[in-house]
C-alpha positions in Angstrom: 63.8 -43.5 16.6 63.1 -46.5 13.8 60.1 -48.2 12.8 60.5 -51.7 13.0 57.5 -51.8 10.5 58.4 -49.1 8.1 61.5 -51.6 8.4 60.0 -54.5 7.5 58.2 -52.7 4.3 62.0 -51.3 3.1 63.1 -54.8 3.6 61.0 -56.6 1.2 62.5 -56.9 -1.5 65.8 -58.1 0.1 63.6 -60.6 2.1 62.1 -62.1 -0.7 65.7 -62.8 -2.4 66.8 -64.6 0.6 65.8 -67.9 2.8 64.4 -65.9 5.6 64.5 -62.9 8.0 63.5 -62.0 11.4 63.2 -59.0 13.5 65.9 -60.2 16.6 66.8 -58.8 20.3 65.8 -55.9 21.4 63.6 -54.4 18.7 61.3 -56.8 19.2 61.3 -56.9 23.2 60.9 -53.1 23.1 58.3 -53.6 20.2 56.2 -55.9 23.3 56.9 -53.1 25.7 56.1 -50.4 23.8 58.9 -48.6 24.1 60.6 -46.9 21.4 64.2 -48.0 19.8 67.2 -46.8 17.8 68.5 -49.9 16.7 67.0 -52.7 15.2 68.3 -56.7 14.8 67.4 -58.5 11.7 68.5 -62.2 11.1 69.2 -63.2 7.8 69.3 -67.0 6.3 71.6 -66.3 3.2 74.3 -63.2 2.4 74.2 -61.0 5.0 75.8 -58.3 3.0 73.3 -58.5 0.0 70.6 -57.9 2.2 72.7 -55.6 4.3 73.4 -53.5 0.9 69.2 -54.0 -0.3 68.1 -52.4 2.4 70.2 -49.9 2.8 69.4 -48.3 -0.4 65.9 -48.4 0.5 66.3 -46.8 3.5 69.0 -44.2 2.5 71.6 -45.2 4.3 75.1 -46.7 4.3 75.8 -50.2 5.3 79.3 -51.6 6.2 80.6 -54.6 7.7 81.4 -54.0 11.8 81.3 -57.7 13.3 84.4 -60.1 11.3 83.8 -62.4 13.8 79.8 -63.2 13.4 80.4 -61.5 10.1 77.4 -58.7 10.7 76.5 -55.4 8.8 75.7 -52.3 9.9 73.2 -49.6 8.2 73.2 -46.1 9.5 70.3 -44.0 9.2 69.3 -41.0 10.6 67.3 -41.7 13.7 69.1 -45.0 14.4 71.2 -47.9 12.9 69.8 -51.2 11.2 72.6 -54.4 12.5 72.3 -57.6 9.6 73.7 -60.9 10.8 73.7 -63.8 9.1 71.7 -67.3 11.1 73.3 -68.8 13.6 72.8 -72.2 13.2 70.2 -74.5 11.4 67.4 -73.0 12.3 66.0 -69.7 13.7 65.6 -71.6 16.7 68.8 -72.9 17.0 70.0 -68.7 16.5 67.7 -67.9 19.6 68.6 -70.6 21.9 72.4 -69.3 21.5 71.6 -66.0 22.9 72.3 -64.0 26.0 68.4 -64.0 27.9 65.3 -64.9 27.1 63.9 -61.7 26.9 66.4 -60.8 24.2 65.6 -64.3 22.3 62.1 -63.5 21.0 62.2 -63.1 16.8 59.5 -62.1 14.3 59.4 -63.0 10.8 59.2 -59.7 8.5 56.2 -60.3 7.6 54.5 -57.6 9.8 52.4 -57.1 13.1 50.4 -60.3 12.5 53.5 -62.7 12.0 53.4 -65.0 14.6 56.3 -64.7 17.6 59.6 -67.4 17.9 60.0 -67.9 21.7 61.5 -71.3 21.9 62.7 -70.1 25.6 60.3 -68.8 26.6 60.8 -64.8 26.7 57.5 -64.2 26.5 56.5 -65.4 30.1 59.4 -64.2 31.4 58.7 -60.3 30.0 55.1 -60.9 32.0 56.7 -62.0 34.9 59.5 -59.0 35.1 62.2 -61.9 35.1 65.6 -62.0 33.5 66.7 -65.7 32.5 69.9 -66.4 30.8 69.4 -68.9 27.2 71.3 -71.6 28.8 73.2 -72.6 31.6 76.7 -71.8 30.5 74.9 -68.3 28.8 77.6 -66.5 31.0 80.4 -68.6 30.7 79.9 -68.9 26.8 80.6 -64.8 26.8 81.1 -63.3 30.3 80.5 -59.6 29.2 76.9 -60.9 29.4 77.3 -60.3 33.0 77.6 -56.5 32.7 74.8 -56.6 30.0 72.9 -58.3 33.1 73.6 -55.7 34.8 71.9 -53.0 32.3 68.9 -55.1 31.6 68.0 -55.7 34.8 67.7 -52.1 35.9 66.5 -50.6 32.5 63.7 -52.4 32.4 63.0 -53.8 36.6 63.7 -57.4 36.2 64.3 -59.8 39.1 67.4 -62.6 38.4 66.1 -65.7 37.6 66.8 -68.8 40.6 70.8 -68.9 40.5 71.4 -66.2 37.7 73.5 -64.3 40.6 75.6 -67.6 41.1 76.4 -67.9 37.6 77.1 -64.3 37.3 79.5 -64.4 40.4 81.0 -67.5 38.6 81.8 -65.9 34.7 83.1 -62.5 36.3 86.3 -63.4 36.4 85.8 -64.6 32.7 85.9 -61.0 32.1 89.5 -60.4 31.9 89.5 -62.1 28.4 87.2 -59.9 26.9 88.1 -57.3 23.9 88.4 -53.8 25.4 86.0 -52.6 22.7 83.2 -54.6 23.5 83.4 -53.6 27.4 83.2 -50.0 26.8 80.6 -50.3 24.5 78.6 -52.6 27.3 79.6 -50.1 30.0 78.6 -46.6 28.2 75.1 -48.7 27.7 74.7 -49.4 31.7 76.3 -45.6 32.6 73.5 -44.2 29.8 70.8 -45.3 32.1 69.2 -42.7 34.6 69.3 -45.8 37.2 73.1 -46.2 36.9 74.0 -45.8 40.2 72.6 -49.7 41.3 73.9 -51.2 38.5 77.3 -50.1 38.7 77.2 -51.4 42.3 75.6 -54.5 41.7 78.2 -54.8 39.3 80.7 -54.3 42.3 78.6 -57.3 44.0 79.3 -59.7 41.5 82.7 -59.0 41.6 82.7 -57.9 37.9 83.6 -54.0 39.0 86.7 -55.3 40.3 88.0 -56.6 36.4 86.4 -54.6 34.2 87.3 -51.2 36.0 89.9 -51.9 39.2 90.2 -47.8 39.7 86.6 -47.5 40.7 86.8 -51.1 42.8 89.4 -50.1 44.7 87.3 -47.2 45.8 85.3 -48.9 47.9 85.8 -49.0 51.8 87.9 -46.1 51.7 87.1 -43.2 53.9 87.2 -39.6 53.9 87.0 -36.9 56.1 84.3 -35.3 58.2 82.4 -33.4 55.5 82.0 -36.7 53.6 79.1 -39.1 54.6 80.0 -41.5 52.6 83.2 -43.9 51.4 84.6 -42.9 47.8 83.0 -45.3 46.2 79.2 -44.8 47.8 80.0 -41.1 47.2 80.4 -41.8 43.2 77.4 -43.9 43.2 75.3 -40.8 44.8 76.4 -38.0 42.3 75.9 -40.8 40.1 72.2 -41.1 41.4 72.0 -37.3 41.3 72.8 -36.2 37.8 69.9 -36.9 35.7 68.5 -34.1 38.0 70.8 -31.5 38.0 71.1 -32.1 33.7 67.7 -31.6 34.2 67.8 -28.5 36.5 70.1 -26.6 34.4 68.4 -26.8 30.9 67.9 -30.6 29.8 70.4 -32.9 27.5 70.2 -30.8 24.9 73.4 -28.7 26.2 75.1 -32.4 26.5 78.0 -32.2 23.8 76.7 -34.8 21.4 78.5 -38.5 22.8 79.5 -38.3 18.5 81.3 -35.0 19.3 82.7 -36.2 22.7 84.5 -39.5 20.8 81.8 -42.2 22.5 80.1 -42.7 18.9 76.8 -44.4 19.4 76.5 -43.7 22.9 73.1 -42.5 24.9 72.9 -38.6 25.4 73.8 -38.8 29.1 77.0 -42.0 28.8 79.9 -39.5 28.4 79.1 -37.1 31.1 78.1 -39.9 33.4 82.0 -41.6 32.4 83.1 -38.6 34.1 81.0 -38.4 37.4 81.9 -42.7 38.1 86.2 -41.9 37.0 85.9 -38.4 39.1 87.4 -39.5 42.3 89.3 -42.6 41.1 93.1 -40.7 42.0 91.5 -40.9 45.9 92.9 -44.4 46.4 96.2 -43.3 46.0 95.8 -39.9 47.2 94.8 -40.4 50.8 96.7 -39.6 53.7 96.4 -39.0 57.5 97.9 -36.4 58.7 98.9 -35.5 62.7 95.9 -34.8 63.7 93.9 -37.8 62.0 93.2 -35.3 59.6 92.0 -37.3 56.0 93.2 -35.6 52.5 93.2 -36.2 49.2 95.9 -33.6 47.4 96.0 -33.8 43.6 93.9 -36.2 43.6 92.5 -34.8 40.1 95.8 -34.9 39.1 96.1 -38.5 39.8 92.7 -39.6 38.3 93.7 -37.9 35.2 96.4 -40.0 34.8 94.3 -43.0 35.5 91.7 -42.0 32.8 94.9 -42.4 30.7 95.6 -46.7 32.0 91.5 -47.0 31.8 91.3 -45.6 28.3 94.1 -48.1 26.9 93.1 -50.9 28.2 89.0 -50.2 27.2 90.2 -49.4 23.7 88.7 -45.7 24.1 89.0 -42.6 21.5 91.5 -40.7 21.9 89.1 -37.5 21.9 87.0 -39.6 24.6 89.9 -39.8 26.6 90.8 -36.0 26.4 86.9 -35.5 27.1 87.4 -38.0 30.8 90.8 -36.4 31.4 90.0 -32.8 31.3 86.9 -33.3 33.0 88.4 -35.3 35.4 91.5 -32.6 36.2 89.3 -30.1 36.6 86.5 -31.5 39.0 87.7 -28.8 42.0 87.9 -25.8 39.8 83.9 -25.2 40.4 84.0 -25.2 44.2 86.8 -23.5 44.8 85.2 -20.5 42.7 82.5 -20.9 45.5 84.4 -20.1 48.5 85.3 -17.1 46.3 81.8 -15.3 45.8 81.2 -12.4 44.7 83.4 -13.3 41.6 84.3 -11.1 39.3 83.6 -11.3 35.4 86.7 -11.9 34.8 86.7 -15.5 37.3 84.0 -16.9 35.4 85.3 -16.3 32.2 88.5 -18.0 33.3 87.0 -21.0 34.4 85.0 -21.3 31.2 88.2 -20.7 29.3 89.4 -23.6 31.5 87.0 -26.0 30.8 86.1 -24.9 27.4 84.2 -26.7 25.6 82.7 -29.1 28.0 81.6 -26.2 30.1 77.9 -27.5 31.1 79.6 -30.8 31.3 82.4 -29.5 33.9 79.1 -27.9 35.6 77.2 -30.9 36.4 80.0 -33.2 37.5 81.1 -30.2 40.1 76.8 -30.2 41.1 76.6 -33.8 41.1 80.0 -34.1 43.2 78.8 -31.2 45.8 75.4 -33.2 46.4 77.2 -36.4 47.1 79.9 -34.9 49.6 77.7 -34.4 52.6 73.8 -36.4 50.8 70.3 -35.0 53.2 72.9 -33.1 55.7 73.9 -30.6 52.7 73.2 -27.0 54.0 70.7 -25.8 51.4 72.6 -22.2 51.5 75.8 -24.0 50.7 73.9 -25.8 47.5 72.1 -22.8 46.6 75.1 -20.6 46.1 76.8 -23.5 44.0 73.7 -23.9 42.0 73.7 -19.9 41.5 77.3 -19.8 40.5 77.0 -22.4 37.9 74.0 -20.7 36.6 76.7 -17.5 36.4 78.8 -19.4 34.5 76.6 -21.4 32.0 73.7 -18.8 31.4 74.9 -15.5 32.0 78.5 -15.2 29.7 78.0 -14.3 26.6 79.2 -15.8 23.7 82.7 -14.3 23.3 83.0 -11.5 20.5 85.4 -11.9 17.8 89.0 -11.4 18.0 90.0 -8.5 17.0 93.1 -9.2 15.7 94.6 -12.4 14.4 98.0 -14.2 14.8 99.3 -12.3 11.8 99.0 -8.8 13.0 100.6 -9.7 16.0 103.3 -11.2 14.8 104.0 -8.1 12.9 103.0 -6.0 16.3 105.6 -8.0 18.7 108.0 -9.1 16.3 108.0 -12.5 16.9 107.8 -15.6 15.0 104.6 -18.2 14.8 105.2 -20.2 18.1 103.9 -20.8 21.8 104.3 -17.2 22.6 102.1 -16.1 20.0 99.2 -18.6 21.4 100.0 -17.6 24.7 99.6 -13.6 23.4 96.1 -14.5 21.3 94.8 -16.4 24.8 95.6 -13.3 26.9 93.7 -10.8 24.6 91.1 -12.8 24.2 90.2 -13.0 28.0 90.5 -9.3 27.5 87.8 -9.2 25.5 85.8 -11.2 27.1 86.2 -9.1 30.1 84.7 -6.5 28.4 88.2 -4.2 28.9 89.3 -4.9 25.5 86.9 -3.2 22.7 88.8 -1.8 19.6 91.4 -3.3 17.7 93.4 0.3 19.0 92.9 -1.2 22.6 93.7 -4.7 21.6 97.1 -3.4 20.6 98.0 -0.9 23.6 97.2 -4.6 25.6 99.5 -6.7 23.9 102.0 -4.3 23.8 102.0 -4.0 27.6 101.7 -8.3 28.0 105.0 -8.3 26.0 106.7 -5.4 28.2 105.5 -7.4 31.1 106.5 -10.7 29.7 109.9 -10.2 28.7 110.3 -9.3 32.5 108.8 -12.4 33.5 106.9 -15.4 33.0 103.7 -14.2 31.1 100.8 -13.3 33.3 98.2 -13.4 31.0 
C-alpha cells in the first residue's frame, strides 16, 4: 500500500518546480476514510511528465505515459502505482468540478496533513452523509462508463444514489456502446474485485447497463433451469458470485489466487480474475437450453458454448490474450469437478488427471466448481452433497504432491521410439508423466518399459495415454 504522505515528502522537489499540485480522487477520499490505497492521483499545474519523471526517481520507480488523451503519467512502485495528470482547466476548481462524483472531487495541496481540503462540490458532506452525487448534471452523459463506476462505488463503500442519480444512470447506459473496450474491462475487473459483487453486477442489470456492456450475462436472465436449480441462470451467477469470497476463504485465503499479473488482468484486485470466471461460467446456457419430451430442461455443452463466448467478450473488451485463455479454460472446464463427485472413491490417478486438466489454475478451477455447486440448489443444498464436494476439492488441492521430475526428456525418447520432434512426442512426455505422478512410474528403467508399451499400444490405435 502507498503513503500519500511519504508521497507528498518524495514530491517536493518536483512540486516546487511547478505551479501547483494536489493529492486528487481516491487517495484522498480513502485518506478521510481511513482506509488504505494502492494508487494515488496527483494534479499537476505545468509538465506532467517532468514531475512524472522527478518523482519517480525519488520514489524508485518507473514512470511512462498511459493516458494520450488527458495526456497522464504513470509511476510504478512496489506496493502501488503513482498516476500524474496535468490540470484540467483554469483552476483546481474548475479540474474538480469536471469529475465523475463528489466524493471523488475532494483535492489536497502537497503540502501535508494540515493543508487545507478543495471541495467546491461538496464531497465532504456527502462522504458524512453515505451519499453518492454525480459533479454535474450531464456527469453521466459527459462519460457513460461512469455508470458502471457508479456501480462499484456505491457498493464498495455503502452509499445511497443521490435524488435522480438512478434516472440519469438509466438515461447514459445506452451511452455505453461508444465506450473503448479497454476502459470497460478495466471499470468491470474493479466492480468484480469487490467481495459485494454480486449487487452490483445486478444493479448494473437494473440500469440496463448489463445489457451493453456484457449482453452474454444479460441474456441470462429469466431463463430457467431444471428442478435441482432454485434459481434462473442469471440469479444462480449472482449467488456463486455472493459465495466465493467464502469458499477462497475456506480453502486457504487469496494467497493460492494466481497473481491477476500472472493471469493477464495486470493491475487487477487479487480476487477480479477468478470472479471473471464465476459471472462468464454459465453464459453458453442461453443457447444451450432445450426441453425435451418429458419437459425435461438441459444444458449440453454448454461449457463448450461459453468458451467460445469468452472468445466474442474478450475482443470486443480488448482483453489479454493470456486473460482470455485464463476465462476460456476455466470456463470449459466448470463440470469436470462434479462429475469427479458422482465418482467417489476416486483413484489417485482421477485427481491427478483433473489437475493435469486444469493445470495451472487448479485452486482457481476449484472454487468456481464450489461456488457453482452452492448456487445450484442455495439453503436446500444437502449438506452431505456439499461436504463430499468440499472433501474432494481438498483431495485435489491439498493432498497431490508436487509432481517429481521427469525422468527422461524429449531427447531420450526420441532416440527410444524413433520418432521425430512432433505431437507424438508431447503426447508420449504427457502420458509418462501422469505415470509418475501416479506413483507407478519410479526409475528411468520403468519410464522406458512404459513408453515402450504406449507406442506398441499406439501404433494399434489412437493413443490411450
Amino acid at each position: 500500500m502507498l503513503d500519500p504522505y511519504a508521497i507528498a515528502a518524495a514530491a517536493a522537489p518536483a512540486a516546487a518546480a511547478s505551479d501547483g499540485a494536489w493529492f486528487v480522487g481516491g487517495a484522498v477520499r480513502d485518506t478521510l476514510l481511513h482506509r488504505l490505497c494502492d494508487d494515488v492521483d496527483l494534479v499537476v499545474a505545468g509538465d506532467a511528465e517532468a514531475f512524472a519523471r522527478t518523482l519517480a526517481d525519488a520514489l524508485g520507480g518507473a514512470a511512462f505515459s498511459f493516458s494520450e488523451r488527458f495526456s497522464a503519467w504513470r509511476i510504478a512502485c512496489p506496493s502501488g502505482h503513482v498516476d500524474v495528470a496535468p490540470l484540467r482547466g483554469a483552476s483546481i476548481d474548475d479540474d474538480l468540478r469536471g469529475r465523475d462524483f463528489t466524493i471523488n472531487a475532494i483535492a489536497r495541496p502537497l503540502g501535508g496533513p494540515s493543508a487545507a481540503l478543495i471541495d467546491p462540490c461538496g464531497g465532504l458532506a456527502d462522504l458524512r452523509a453515505r451519499r453518492l452525487t454525480p459533479c454535474g448534471p450531464g456527469s453521466l452523459d459527459d462519460d457513460p462508463v461512469r455508470v458502471v463506476r457508479l456501480a462499484r462505488l456505491r457498493y464498495e463503500f455503502d452509499l445511497a444514489p443521490a435524488a435522480g442519480l438512478e434516472e440519469a444512470a438509466r438515461g447514459a447506459a445506452g451511452g455505453l456502446a461508444a465506450t473503448s473496450g479497454e476502459r470497460l474491462e478495466h471499470e468491470l475487473s474493479a466492480l468484480l474485485g469487490l467481495s459485494g459483487a454480486g449487487p452490483a453486477v445486478e444493479w448494473l442489470a437494473d440500469l440496463g447497463a448489463l445489457e451493453v456492456v456484457l449482453p452474454e450475462v444479460a441474456a441470462c436472465r429469466g431463463v430457467t433451469q431444471n428442478a435441482y436449480h432454485h434459481l434462473d441462470v442469471f440469479g444462480h451467477t449472482l449467488e456463486a458470485l455472493s459465495f466465493l469470497p467464502q469458499i477462497v476463504t475456506a480453502l486457504g485465503g487469496e494467497r493460492y489466487l494466481t497473481p491477476p499479473d500472472e493471469a493477464g488482468l495486470a493491475g487487477a484486485a487479487p480476487l477480479s480474475p477468478l470472479a471473471w470466471a464465476v459471472l462468464l461460467h454459465d453464459i453458453g446456457k442461453p443457447a444451450a437450453r432445450q426441453v425435451d419430451s418429458d419437459g425435461r430442461v438441459t444444458f449440453f455443452y454448454h461449457d463448450r458454448i461459453g468458451e467460445e463466448l469468452v472468445g466474442v467478450i474478450s475482443r470486443r473488451l480488448r482483453m489479454s490474450r493470456r486473460f482470455e485463455k485464463f476465462l476460456a479454460d476455466l470456463v470449459r472446464q466448470h463440470l469436470r469437478l462434479g462429475f469427479l463427485v458422482r465418482e467417489m472413491p476416486l483413484t489417485r490417478r482421477a485427481l491427478v488427471r483433473f489437475r493435469h486438466t486444469v493445470e495451472p489454475f487448479v485452486f482457481e478451477a476449484i472454487a468456481l466448481s464450489l461456488a457453482d455447486r452452492m448456487a445450484t440448489r442455495g439453503a436446500r443444498t444437502p449438506p452431505q452433497s456439499l461436504a463430499r464436494h468440499f472433501r474432494i476439492a481438498r483431495d485435489v488441492f491439498g493432498d497431490t504432491p508436487a509432481p517429481p521430475r521427469r525422468l527422461l526428456g524429449g531427447d531420450e525418447i526420441m532416440a527410444l521410439l524413433g520418432l521425430p520432434e512432433g505431437a507424438t512426442i508431447g503426447r508420449a512426455l504427457d502420458a509418462l508423466q501422469e505415470e509418475i505422478d501416479c506413483g507407478v512410474v519410479t526409475t528411468s528403467q520403468q519410464a522406458r518399459a512404459f513408453l515402450q508399451g504406449w507406442w506398441e499400444r499406439a501404433q494399434k490405435g489412437p493413443p490411450d495415454a
